[in-house]
Structures are given as C-alpha cells and as structure tokens.
C-alpha positions as CSV (number, residue, x, y, z in Angstrom):
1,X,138.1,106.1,154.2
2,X,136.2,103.4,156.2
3,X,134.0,105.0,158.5
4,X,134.5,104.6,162.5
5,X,132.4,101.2,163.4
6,X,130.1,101.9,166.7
7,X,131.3,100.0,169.2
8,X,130.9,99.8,173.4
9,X,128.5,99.1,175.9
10,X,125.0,99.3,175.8
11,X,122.9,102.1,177.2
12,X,122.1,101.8,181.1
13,X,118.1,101.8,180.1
14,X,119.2,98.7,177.8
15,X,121.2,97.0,180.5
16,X,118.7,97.6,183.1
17,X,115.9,96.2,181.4
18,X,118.3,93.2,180.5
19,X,119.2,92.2,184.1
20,X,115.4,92.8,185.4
21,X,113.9,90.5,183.0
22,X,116.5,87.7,184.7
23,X,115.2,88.9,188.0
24,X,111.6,88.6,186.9
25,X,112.4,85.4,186.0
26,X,114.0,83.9,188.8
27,X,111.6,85.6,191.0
28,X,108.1,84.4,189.4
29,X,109.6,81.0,189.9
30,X,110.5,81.6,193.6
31,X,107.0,82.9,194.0
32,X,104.8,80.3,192.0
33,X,101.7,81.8,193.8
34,X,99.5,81.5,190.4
35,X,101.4,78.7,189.0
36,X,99.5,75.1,188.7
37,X,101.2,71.5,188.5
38,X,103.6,71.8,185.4
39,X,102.8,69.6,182.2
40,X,104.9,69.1,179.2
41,X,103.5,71.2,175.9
42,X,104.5,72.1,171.8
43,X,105.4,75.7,171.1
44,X,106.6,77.4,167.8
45,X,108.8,81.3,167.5
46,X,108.3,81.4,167.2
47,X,109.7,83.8,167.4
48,X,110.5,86.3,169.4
49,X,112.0,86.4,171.7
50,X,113.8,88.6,170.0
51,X,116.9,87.0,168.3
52,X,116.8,83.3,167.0
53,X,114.5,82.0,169.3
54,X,113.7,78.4,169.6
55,X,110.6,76.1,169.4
56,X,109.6,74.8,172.8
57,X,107.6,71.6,173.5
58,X,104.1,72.5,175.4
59,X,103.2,74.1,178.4
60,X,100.5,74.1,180.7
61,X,98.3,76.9,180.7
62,X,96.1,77.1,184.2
63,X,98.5,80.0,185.2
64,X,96.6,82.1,182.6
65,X,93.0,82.3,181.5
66,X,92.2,80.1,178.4
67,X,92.9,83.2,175.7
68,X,95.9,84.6,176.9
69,X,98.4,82.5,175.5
70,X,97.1,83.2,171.9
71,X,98.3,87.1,172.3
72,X,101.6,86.2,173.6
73,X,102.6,84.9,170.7
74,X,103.2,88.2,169.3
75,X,105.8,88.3,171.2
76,X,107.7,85.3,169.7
77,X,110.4,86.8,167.2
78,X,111.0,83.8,164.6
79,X,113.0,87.2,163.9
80,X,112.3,90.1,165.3
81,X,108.5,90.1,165.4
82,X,108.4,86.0,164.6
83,X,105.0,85.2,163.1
84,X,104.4,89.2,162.9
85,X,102.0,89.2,165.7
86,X,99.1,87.4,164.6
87,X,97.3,84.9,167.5
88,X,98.3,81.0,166.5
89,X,95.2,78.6,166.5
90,X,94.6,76.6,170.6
91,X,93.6,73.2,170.9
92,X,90.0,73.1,173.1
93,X,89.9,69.2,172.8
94,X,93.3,68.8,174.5
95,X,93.0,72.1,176.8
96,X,96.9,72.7,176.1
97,X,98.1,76.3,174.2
98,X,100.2,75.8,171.0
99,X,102.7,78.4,171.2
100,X,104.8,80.5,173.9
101,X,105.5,80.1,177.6
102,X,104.9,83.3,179.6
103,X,109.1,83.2,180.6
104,X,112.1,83.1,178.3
105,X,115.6,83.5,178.3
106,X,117.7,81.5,175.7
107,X,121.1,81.6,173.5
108,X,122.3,81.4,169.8
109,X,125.6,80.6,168.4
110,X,126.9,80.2,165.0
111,X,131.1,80.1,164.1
112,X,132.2,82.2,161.4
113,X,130.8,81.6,158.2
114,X,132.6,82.9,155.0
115,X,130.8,86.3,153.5
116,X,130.6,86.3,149.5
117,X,132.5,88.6,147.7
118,X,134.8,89.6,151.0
119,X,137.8,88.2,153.0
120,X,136.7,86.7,156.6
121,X,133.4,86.2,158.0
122,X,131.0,86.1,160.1
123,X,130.4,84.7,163.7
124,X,127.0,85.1,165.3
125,X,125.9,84.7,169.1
126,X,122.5,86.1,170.7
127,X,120.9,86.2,173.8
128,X,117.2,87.2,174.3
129,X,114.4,87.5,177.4
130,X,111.0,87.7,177.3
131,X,108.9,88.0,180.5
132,X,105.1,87.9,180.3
133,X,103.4,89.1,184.0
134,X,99.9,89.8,184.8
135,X,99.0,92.7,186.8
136,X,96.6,91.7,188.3
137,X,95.8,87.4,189.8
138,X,94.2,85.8,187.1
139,X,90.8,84.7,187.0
140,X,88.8,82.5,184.3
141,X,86.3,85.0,182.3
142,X,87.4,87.8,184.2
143,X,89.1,90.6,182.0
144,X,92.9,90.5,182.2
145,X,95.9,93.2,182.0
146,X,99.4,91.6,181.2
147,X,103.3,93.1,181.4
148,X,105.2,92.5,178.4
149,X,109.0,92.8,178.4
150,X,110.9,92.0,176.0
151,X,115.2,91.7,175.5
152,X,117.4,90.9,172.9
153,X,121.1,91.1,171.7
154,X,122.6,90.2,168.1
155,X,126.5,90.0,167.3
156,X,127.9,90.2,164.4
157,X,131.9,88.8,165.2
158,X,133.7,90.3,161.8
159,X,135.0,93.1,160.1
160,X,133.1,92.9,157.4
161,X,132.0,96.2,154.9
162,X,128.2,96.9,153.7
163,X,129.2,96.6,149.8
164,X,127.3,99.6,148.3
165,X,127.0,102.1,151.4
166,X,131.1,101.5,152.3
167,X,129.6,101.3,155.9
168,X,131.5,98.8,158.5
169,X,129.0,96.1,159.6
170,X,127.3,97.0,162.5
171,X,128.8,94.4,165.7
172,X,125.7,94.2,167.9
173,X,122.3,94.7,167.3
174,X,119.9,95.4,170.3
175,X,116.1,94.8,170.2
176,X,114.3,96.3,173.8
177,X,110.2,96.4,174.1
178,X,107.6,96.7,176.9
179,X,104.4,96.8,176.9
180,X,101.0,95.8,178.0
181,X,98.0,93.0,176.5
182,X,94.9,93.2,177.5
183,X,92.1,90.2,176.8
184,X,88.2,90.4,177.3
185,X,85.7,87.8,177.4
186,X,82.5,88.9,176.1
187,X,78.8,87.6,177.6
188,X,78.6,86.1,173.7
189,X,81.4,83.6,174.4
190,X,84.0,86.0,172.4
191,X,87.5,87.0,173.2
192,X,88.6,90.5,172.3
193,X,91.8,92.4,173.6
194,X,95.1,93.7,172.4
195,X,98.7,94.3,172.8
196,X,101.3,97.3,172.8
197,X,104.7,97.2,172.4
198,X,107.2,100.3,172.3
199,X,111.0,100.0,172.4
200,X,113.8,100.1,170.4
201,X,115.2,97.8,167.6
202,X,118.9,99.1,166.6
203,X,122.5,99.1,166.7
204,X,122.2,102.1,168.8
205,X,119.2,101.9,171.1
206,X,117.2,105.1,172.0
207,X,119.7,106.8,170.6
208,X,117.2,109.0,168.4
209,X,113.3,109.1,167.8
210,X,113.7,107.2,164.3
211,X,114.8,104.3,165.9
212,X,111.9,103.7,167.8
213,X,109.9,100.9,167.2
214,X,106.4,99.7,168.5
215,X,104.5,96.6,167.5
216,X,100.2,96.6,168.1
217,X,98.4,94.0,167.4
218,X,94.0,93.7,168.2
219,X,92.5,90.3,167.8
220,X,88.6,88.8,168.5
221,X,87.8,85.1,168.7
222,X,84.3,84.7,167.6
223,X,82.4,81.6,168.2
224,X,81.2,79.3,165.0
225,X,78.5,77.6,164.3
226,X,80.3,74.4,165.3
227,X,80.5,74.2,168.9
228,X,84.6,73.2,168.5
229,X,85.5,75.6,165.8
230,X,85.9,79.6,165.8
231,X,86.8,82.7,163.5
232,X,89.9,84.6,164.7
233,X,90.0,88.1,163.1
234,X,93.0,90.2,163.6
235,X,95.0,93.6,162.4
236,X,98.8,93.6,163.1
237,X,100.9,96.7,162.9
238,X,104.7,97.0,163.7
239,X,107.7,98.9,161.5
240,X,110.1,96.1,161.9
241,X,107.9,93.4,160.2
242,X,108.2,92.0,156.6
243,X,105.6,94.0,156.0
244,X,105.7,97.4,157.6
245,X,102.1,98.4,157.1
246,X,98.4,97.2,158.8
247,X,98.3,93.6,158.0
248,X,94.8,92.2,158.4
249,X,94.3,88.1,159.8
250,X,91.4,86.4,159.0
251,X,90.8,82.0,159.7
252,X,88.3,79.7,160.3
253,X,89.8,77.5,162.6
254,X,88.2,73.7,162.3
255,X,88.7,70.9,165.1
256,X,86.9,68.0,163.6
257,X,88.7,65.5,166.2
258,X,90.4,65.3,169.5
259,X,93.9,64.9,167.3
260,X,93.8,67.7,164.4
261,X,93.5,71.2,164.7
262,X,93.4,73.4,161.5
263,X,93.7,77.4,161.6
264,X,92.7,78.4,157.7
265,X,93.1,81.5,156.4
266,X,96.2,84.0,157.3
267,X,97.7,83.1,159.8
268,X,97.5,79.5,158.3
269,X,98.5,77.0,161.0
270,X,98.1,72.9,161.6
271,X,98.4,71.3,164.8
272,X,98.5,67.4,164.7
273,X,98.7,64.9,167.6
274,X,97.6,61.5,166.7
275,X,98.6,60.3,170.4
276,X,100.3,60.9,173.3
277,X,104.1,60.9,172.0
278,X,104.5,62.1,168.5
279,X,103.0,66.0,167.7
280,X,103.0,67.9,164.0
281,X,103.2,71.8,164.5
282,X,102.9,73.7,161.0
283,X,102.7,77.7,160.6
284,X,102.9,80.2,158.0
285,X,102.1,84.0,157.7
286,X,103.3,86.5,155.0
287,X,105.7,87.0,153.4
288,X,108.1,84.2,154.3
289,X,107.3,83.2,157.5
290,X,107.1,79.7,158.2
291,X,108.1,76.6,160.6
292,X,107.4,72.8,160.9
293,X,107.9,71.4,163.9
294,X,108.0,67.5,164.4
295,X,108.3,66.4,168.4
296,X,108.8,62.8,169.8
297,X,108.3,62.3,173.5
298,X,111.2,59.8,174.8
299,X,109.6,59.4,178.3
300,X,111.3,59.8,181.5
301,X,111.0,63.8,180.9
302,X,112.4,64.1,177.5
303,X,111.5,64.8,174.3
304,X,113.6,64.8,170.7
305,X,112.6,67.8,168.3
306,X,113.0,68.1,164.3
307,X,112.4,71.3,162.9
308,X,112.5,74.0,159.9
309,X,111.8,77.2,160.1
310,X,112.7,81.1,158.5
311,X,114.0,83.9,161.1
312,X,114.4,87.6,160.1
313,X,116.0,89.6,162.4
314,X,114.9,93.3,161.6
315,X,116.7,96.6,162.5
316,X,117.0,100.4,162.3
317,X,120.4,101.4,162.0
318,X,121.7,105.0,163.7
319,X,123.8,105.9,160.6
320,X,121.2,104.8,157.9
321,X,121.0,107.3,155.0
322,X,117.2,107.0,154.6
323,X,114.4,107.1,157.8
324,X,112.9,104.1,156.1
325,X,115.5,102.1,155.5
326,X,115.6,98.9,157.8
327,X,118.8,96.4,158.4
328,X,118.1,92.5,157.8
329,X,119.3,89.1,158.9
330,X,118.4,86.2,157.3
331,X,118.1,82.8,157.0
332,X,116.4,79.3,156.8
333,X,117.3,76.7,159.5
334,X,116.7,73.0,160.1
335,X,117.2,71.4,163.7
336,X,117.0,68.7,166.2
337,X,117.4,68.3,169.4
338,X,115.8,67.6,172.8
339,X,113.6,69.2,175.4
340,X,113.8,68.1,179.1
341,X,111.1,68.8,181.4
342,X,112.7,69.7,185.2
343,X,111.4,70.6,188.3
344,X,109.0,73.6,189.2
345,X,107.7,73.9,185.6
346,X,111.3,74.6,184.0
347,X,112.5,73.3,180.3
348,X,115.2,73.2,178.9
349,X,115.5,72.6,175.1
350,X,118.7,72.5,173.3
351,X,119.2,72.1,169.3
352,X,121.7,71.7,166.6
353,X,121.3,73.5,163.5
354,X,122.4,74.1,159.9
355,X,121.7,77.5,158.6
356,X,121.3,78.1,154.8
357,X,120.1,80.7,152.3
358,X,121.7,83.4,154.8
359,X,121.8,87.0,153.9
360,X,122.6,90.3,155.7
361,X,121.2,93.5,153.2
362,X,119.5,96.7,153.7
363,X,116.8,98.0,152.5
364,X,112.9,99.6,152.9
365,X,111.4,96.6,152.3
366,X,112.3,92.9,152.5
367,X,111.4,92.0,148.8
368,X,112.6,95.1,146.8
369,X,115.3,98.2,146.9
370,X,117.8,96.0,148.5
371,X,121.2,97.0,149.0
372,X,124.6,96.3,150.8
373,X,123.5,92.7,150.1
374,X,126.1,90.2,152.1
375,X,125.6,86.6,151.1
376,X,126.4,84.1,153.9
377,X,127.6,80.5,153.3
378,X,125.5,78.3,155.0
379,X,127.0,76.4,158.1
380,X,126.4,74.8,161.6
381,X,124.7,76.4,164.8
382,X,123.6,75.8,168.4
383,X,120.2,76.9,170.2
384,X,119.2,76.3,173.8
385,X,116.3,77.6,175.6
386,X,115.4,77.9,179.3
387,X,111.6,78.4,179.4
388,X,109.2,78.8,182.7
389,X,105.9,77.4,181.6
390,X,104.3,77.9,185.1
C-alpha cells in the first residue's frame, strides 16, 4: 500500500513569516529613509533566496556600509544555500557590490516534465523572499547588526512514487530562516563579522527538532600588500549544503585594473567589465556550484541577460527513515532574458530557461548513498525577479 501523501496548508508560523517579508518589503520602499539615488548593478544566486532564484543586474550599495553586501550573499540559495555561504569577491575600482540586493521576492515555473521510469510527471512552481534590514541606521566604519529573513516554497505538481522507499513524492517543500549578520571594521583596515541563520527546510516545517536547519557562516577581509587587492578567509557551516560539515574559504582577491576583478582560491570568482554596457560574472564553490553570467545593457533602463548556472534545492523530509538523510532537487539551467530598472530603486528581471540534467533523489550526501533516484527530462522554464536595491 502507498502511503498517505502530506498534503494542506502550511503552518501559521510559515505563513506569517511569508506575508511579513511582503510587508517588509513594501514598507522599506515606502520609507526609503537610508536609501540613496538607485543605480543599475550585476548580481549572481545566487542563490538563495531560497528556491530557484535568479541573477540580478547591479545595485547600488550607499544604503549599506561598503562590507555588507559580501555577507548577504549567504543568503542567495542557487539552491537552498546557493554558493553555500561564502562572501563573493567586491569591486573597489568601480564602488558597485557583485552579488545580492538587500530585498527579494521572485517566482519559478516549469510545466510537467516526464519522470524516467514512471507514468506522468512533473510540474514545478516556487516562490521565495528574502528581506535583509539593519537594526540599527547605517554608518561607514561603524559596526553594523543586520535582520535576515528568509522565505521559500517548492511544488512538486505530480503523483509521482520515490522508487526504492515506495514513498509518494512529497507536493511542497518549504524553506523558512531568520537570523542576524553582524560586520566589524577593524582600526587595521579589516572587516570581520558573521551571520546566523535558524529555520526550517522541509516538507513539513517545524514539525519536529530534526528538521531544523541553521546556516553560520564567519568571514575576515584582510588587507594585502597591494593597496587594491585583499585575502578573504572564511568557515561556512549549514546541514542543508552539498557539503554538510565546516567548509573552510580561503582567496586572494587581485584587481590589477579598473575592469577585472579576480577572487582566487575557494570561493573562486571573476568579475569582468571591459566598459560601461557589457559585464562577465563567473563563480564557483564546491561541489558543483557554479554560474556564468553574461549581461548587455540596452539603454533606456534595460538590460538583456545570458546565463548558466547549477541550483540544488536541499530538504529534510518528516517521514525520512534515517535523521541524516536529506531530499534533493536538481538541475543545470541556461537563460536569457531582460532586467528593467524602474522607479524608486525597483528591478525587475524576467528569464526563459531550459533545464537539463534534472534529478530528484535522496540521500546523506549529494555524491554517494543515493536513493529513490527520479530522473527528469529536461524542458522549458520561466523566472522573474522583483528586487529592491535601495
């Protein structure tokens, strides 16, 4: 006998947290009272928000002090955790951050695509938030505290079996975090801080203790002996990574011009902009995390984006056999699309993609022990992102 499949609504802690990340957004751009004048910049997933987040073009970074756009991007799921937490090099020649706005909220939709080995398929569509908010105004060199929130929501449209485990496949997957980063300037000229995240990352949310998730991540910038260069040093922890154990960063990052910025080591990252309209974004950080980004700026506001990139979407189910066991989603993507720069430091980005090498499995780690292995045929999709970069 097929077991009962969990289905209804969420929680009331999940839906409340859903609704007041809209409301923060909306209402930090009614306020605007630490906001500069907006101005167009490149961002990766990364990723993540939570589920299948999107690249952004780049934002303007006055609102914040110089270093605290290099911890947000821990919060950028290119899956779940997207780049797994580790800061992404920033451009000091062109004053402009690399990677995630402060505000969110974006969509994910994918029509049924045939399952191997089963009748049907299976139809995705996500939604996610993330809201960053300092707790305190924010002030150059001064020592900063910052509210995290994070929402997202994964479903899985078919009634589909996990092969080996005679499971049905779970129909929504929900991903809720908050938590807190705080940066430091040092008299030496180098950034320390950190960032906390606890939540839940499951089919059923908060229903027990083992679904519990947290992500913590502690960073330094350290001046070089170039004046334009610098070490970033990092340790990145979170259960619903590729790799679920400490996982140490270490790069030199090298600016020898105005145009190229090069982060080497792990993370390993390459920012390129040989002028005003065309921009090269490349990232990579274990185990199979990695994006290009290619952007072309149209004029009159808009820009056209080409892109690859992996997303992992990782889980706890409620009904797993094993503590340890973890649920994934898979798969490669290329893109394009355009970005449009509106009014009061909005964006709004929307791409078409074609997903390949998709796979749903279990297992306690994403390169070994895998079971209830679903292979997906690859097919179309649509992204589109909202983003506040104020």
């Amino acid at each position: 006998m097929v077991p009962h499949r969990h289905r209804g609504s969420p929680p009331a802690a999940v839906r409340l947290l859903g609704v007041s990340l809209v409301l923060a957004t909306v209402g930090l751009a009614a306020r605007g009272e630490v906001a500069s004048e907006p101005a167009p910049m490149p961002l990766a997933p990364a990723a993540v928000a939570p589920a299948h987040p999107l690249p952004l073009p780049p934002v303007d970074d006055s609102f914040l002090p110089a270093s605290v756009i290099e911890p947000l991007d821990a919060l950028d799921p290119g899956g779940t955790e997207g780049n797994d937490g580790l800061p992404p090099p920033r451009s000091r020649t062109s004053g402009k951050p690399a990677r995630p706005a402060p505000v969110s909220l974006g969509a994910f939709w994918a029509p049924a695509a045939a399952a191997s080995g089963q009748p049907g398929g299976v139809a995705l569509n996500a939604q996610f938030a993330r809201v960053g908010v300092p707790l305190v105004r924010p002030v150059e060199g001064e020592p900063l505290w910052l509210a995290i929130g994070k929402f997202g929501r994964l479903e899985l449209a078919g009634d589909l079996v996990l092969p080996d485990s005679g499971t049905p496949l779970p129909d929504q997957l929900w991903l809720v975090e908050t938590g807190v980063t705080h940066i430091r300037p040092l008299a030496s000229g180098a950034t320390v801080g950190g960032t906390v995240l606890v939540g839940s990352a499951s089919d059923r949310p908060f229903a027990a203790l083992r679904d519990m998730t947290a992500l913590a991540v502690l960073f330094a910038t350290l001046p070089a002996a170039a004046e334009s260069d610098e070490w970033n040093v990092s340790l990145f922890y979170s259960p619903t990574s590729q790799l679920p154990y400490p996982l140490p960063g270490l790069a030199y990052v090298w600016r020898p011009n105005a145009t190229v910025e090069a982060k080497l080591g792990l993370p390993f990252g390459l920012e390129w902009t040989p002028d005003d309209d065309w921009s090269l974004s490349l990232g990579y950080t274990p185990l199979v995390n990695a994006q290009a980004i290619l952007r072309r700026r149209l004029g009159a506001g808009f820009s056209a984006v080409a892109l690859y990139r992996t997303d992992t979407e990782i889980y706890f189910l409620a009904e797993r056999a094993a503590a340890a066991e973890r649920f994934y989603v898979f798969n490669q993507r290329v893109a394009v699309g355009l970005e449009r720069a509106m009014a009061r430091g909005f964006a709004l980005e929307m791409t078409a993609d074609y997903l390949f090498d998709r796979l749903l499995f279990q297992g306690t780690s994403f390169l070994s022990g895998r079971t209830d292995v679903v292979p997906l045929a690859p097919g179309p999709g649509l992204s589109v992102q909202l983003s506040w970069r104020r």
